[in-house]
C-alpha positions in Angstrom: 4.5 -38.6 -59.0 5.7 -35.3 -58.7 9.6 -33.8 -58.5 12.3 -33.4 -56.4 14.7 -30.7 -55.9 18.0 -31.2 -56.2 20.5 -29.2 -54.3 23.9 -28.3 -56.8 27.1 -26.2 -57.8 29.2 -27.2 -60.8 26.6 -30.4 -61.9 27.5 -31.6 -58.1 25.2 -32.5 -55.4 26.2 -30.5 -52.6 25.6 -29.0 -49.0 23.0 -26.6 -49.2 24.5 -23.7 -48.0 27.3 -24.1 -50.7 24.7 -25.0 -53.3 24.6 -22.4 -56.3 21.4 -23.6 -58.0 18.2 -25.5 -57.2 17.8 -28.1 -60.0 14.0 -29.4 -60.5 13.6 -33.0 -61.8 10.5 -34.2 -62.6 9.7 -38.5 -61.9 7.2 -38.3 -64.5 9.0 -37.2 -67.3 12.3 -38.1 -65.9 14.3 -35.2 -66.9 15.3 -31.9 -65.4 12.5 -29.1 -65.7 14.4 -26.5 -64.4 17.8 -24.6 -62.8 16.9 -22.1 -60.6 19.5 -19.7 -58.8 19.1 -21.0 -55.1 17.1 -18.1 -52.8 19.6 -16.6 -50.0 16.3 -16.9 -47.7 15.1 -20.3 -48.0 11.6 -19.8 -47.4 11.6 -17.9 -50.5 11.7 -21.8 -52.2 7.9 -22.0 -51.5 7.0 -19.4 -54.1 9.8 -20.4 -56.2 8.7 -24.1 -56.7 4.7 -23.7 -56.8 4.6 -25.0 -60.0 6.7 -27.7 -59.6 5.1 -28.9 -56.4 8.4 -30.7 -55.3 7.9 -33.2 -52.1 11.8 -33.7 -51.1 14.7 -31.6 -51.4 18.2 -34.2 -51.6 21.0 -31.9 -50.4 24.9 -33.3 -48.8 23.7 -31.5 -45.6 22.3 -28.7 -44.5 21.7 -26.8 -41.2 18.8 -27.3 -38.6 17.4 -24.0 -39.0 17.3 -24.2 -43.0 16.1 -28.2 -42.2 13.0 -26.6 -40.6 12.0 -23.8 -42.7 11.7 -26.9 -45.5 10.0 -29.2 -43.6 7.4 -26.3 -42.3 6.6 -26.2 -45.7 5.7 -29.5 -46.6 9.1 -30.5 -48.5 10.9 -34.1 -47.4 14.9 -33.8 -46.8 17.0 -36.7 -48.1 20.9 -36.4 -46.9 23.3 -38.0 -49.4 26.9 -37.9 -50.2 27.0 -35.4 -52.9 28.6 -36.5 -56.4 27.7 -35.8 -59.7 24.2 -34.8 -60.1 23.7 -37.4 -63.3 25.2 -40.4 -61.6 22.4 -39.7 -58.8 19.7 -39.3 -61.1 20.9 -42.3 -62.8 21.6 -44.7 -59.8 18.1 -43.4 -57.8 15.8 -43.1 -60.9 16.6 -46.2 -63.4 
């Protein structure tokens, strides 16, 4: 199935440009593979993630420019409201 990347600070789903790490959960496994320290370029993510092949990146927001830099490299974005990073898991992934 493959994983997803989930912008965070503090354990929190948050914007990406406040977002301190870049936490890697694998749908296979179900369970977190990885915390990466978040790139300050974000098409650095590319050669960050090839192992992990992610296909979506779920961040509270995040701007146009850094939207387009992801997409042009082949990852989905999913918006959400932010919260705790194990309730999402939880609620999206049962």
């Amino acid at each position: 199935m493959g994983s997803i990347i989930l912008t965070t600070k503090n354990n929190n789903i948050v914007d990406y440009d406040e977002a301190e790490e870049l936490v890697v959960y694998d749908m296979d496994s179900r369970k977190i593979v990885a915390r990466l320290k978040k790139p300050s370029d974000p098409s650095l993510i590319e050669d960050l993630l090839e192992e992990h092949d992610p296909w979506i990146i779920v961040s509270g927001s995040m701007s146009p420019e850094v939207a387009e830099v992801l997409r042009d490299i082949g990852v989905k974005i999913e918006i959400t409201n932010g919260g705790k990073l194990e309730d999402y898991i939880s609620e999206v992934f049962v």
